[in-house]
C-alpha positions as CSV (number, residue, x, y, z in Angstrom):
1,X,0.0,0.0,0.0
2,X,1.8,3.3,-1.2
3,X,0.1,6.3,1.2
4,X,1.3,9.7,1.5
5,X,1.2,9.9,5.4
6,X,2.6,13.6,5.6
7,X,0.0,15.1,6.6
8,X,-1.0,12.1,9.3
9,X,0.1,12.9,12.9
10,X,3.2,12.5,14.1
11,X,3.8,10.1,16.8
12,X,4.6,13.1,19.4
13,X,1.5,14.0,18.9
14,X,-0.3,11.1,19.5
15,X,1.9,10.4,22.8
16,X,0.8,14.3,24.1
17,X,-3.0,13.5,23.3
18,X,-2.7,9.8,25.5
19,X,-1.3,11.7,28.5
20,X,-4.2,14.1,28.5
21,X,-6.3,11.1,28.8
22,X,-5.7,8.7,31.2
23,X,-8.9,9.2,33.0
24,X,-10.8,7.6,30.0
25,X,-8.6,4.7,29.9
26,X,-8.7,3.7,33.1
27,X,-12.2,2.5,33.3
28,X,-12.4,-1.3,33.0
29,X,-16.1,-2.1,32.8
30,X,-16.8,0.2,29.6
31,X,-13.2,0.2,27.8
32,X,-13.5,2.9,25.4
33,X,-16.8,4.0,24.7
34,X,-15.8,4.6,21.3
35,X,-14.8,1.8,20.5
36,X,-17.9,-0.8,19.5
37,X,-17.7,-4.1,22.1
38,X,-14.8,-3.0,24.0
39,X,-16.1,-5.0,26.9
40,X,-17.0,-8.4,25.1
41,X,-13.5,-8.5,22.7
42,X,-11.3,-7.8,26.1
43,X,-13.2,-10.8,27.4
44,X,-12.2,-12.5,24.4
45,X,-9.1,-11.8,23.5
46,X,-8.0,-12.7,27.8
47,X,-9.9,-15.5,27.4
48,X,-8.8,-17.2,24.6
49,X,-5.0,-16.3,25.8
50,X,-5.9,-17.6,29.0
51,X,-7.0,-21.6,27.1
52,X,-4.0,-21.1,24.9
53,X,-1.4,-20.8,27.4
54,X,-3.1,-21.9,30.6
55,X,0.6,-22.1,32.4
56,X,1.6,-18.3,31.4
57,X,4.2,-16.8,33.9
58,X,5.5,-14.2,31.3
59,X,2.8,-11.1,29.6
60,X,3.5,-8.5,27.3
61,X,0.9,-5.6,26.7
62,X,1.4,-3.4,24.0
63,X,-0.2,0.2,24.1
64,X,-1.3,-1.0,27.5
65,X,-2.3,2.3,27.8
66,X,-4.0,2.6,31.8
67,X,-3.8,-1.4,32.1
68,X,-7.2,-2.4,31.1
69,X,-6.0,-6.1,29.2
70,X,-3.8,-6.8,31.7
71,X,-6.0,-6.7,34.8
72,X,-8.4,-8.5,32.8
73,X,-5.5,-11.3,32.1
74,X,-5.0,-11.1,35.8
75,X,-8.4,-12.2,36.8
76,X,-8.2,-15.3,34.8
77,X,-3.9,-16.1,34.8
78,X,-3.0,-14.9,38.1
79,X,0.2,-13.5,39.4
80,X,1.5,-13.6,35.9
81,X,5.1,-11.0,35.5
82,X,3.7,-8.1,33.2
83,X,6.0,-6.1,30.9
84,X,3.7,-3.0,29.8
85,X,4.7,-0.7,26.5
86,X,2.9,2.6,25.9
87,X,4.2,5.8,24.5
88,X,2.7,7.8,27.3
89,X,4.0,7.6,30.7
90,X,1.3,9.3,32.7
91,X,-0.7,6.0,31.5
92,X,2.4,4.2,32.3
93,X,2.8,5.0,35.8
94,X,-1.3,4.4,36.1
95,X,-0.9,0.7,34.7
96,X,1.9,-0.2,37.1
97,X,0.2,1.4,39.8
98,X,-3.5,-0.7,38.8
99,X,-1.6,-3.9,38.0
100,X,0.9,-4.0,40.5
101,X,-2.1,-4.6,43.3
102,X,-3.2,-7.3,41.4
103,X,-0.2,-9.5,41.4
104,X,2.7,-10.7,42.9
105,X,4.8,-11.0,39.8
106,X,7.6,-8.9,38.4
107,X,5.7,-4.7,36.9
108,X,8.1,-3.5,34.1
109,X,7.5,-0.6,32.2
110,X,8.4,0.1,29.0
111,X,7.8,4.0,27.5
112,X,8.8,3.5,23.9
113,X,7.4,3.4,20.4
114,X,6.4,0.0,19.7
115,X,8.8,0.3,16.7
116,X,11.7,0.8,18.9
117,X,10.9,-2.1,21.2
118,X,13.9,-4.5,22.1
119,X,12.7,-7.4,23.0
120,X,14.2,-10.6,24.3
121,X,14.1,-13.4,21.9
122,X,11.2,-16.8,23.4
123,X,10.5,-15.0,26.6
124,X,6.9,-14.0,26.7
125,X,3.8,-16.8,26.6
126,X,1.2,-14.0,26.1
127,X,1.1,-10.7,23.8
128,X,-1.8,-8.4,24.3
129,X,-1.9,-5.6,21.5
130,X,-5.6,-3.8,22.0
131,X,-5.8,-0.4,20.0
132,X,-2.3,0.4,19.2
133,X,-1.5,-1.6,15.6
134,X,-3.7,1.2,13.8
135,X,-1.0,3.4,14.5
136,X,1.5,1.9,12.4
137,X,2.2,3.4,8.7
138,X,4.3,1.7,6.2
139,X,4.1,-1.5,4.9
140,X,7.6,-2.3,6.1
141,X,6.4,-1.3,9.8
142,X,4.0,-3.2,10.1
143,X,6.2,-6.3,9.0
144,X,8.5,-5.2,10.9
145,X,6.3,-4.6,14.5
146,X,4.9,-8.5,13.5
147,X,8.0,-10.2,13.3
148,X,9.7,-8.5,16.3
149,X,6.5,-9.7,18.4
150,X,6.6,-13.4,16.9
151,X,10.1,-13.8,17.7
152,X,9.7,-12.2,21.3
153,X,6.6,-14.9,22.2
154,X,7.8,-18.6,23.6
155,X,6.8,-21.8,21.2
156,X,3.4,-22.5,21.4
157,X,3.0,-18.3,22.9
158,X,0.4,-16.8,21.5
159,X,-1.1,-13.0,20.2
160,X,-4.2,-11.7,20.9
161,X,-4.8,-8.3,18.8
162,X,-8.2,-5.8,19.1
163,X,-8.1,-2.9,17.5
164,X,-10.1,-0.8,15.1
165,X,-9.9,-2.0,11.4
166,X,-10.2,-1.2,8.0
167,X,-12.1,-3.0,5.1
168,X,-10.6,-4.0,1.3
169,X,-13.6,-3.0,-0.8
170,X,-15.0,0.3,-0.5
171,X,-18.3,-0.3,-0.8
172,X,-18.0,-2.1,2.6
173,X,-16.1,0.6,4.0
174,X,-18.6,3.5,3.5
175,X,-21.2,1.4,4.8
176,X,-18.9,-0.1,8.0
177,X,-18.8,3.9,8.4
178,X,-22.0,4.7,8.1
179,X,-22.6,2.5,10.7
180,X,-20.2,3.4,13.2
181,X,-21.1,7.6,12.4
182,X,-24.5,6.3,13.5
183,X,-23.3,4.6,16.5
184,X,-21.1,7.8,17.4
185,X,-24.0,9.7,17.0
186,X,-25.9,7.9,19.7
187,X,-22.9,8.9,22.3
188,X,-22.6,12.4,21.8
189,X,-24.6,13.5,18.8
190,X,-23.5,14.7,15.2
191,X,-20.7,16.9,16.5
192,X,-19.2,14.1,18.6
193,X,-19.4,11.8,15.2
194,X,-17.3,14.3,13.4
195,X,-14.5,14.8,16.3
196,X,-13.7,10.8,16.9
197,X,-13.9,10.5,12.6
198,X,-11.6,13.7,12.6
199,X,-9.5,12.2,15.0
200,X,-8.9,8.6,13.0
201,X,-8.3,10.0,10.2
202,X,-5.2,12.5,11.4
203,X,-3.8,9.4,13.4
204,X,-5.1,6.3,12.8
205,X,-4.1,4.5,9.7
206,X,-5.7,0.7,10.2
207,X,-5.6,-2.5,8.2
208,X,-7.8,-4.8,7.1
209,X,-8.2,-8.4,9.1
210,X,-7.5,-10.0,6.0
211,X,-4.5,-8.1,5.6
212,X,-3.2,-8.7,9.5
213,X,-4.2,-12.6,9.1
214,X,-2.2,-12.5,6.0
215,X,1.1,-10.8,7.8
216,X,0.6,-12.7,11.1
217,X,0.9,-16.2,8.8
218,X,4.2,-14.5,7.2
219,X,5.6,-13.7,9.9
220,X,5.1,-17.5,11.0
221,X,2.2,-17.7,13.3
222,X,-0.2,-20.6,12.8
223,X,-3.7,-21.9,14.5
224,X,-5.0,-18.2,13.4
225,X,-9.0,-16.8,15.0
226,X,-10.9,-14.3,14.1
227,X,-12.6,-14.0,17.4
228,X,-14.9,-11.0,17.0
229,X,-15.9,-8.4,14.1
230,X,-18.6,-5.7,14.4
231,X,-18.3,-2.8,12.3
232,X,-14.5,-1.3,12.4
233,X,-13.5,-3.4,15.2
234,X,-12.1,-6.9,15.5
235,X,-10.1,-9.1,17.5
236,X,-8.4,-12.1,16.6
237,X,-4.4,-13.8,16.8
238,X,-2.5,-16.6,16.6
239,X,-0.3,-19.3,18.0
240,X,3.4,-19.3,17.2
């Protein structure tokens, strides 16, 4: 896919708009209200880690943002050592403060771009990556972000991605949008519709689930789910 992403936001950007909002992040009965089935796809996506890998010791959460996936991994894997990535470290410092009550394992934090991530090589059993893949750009990064993940996970680890998608035709796009502007609408009315699609489209730059499922089998996962699709949101992974 050849994009001109000049005029996309730059990732400082995105990290000063996440520590203005930890607050909104921090709320694990609703997730993100903008985001459709937050609720049911963290279920799922902790869940189906959880029958995966029912002996995990080791978790990684990428864009962890306040800790949400990772206290719902705690309540199923307990006492699991967490390693938490975010670019923002006021939603850092929140996650390590909410996950760090809730087990008895090793808290490490990680403020970085998941770009610049160095990882060690077979050491996790369990990646979390919920609402942070959409940021990527290039073709190249995403390859690039996949493969460093798939190498960091144990044999038999597995990946568990939600995040807000895009669609290959474009018929199904408008109408996947027309659906979630209506949805938006019902939150905070015609002007809030306009802010959140204002919003994605200066940062946001997702991929289909056909594309994702395509890279994650690349990159050498196997024993691939889609778990949930509604709209522009899924959540799937994979098994290395």
């Amino acid at each position: 896919m050849n994009t001109d992403y000049s005029k996309s936001a730059t990732t400082e950007e995105i990290r000063t708009r996440f520590d203005q909002d930890v607050e909104r992040f921090s709320n694990l009965d609703t997730g993100q209200l903008t985001t459709i089935d937050a609720p049911l796809t963290m279920e799922l996506c902790t869940a189906a880690a959880h029958y995966i890998n029912p002996a995990a010791t080791e978790l990684l959460d990428i864009g962890c943002g306040a800790g949400n996936y990772t206290l719902k991994m705690l309540s199923k894997t307990a006492n699991l050592n967490c390693t938490l990535n975010d670019l923002s470290l006021p939603m850092l410092e929140r996650a390590k403060e909410r996950v760090s009550a809730q087990t008895t394992g090793t808290v490490t934090i990680i403020q970085a771009d998941m770009r610049q991530l160095e990882l060690p090589d077979s050491h996790f059993d369990i990646i979390l990556a919920a609402a942070v893949l959409h940021h990527l750009r290039e073709d190249a990064d995403w390859e690039f972000v996949f493969s460093k993940l798939y190498q960091s996970l144990k044999p038999g680890g597995s990946i568990w991605i939600s995040d807000l998608i895009a669609h290959d035709s474009p018929a199904i796009t408008q109408l996947f949008k027309d659906q979630y502007g209506a949805y938006l609408e019902t939150l905070g009315g015609v002007e809030y519709r306009e802010k959140v699609f204002n919003y994605i489209a200066y940062e946001d730059t997702p991929r289909s689930v056909g594309y994702q499922v395509d890279l994650l089998r690349k990159v050498g996962f196997k024993n691939i789910e889609i778990l949930h699709k509604n709209s522009c949101f899924a959540a799937f992974g994979g098994v290395k």
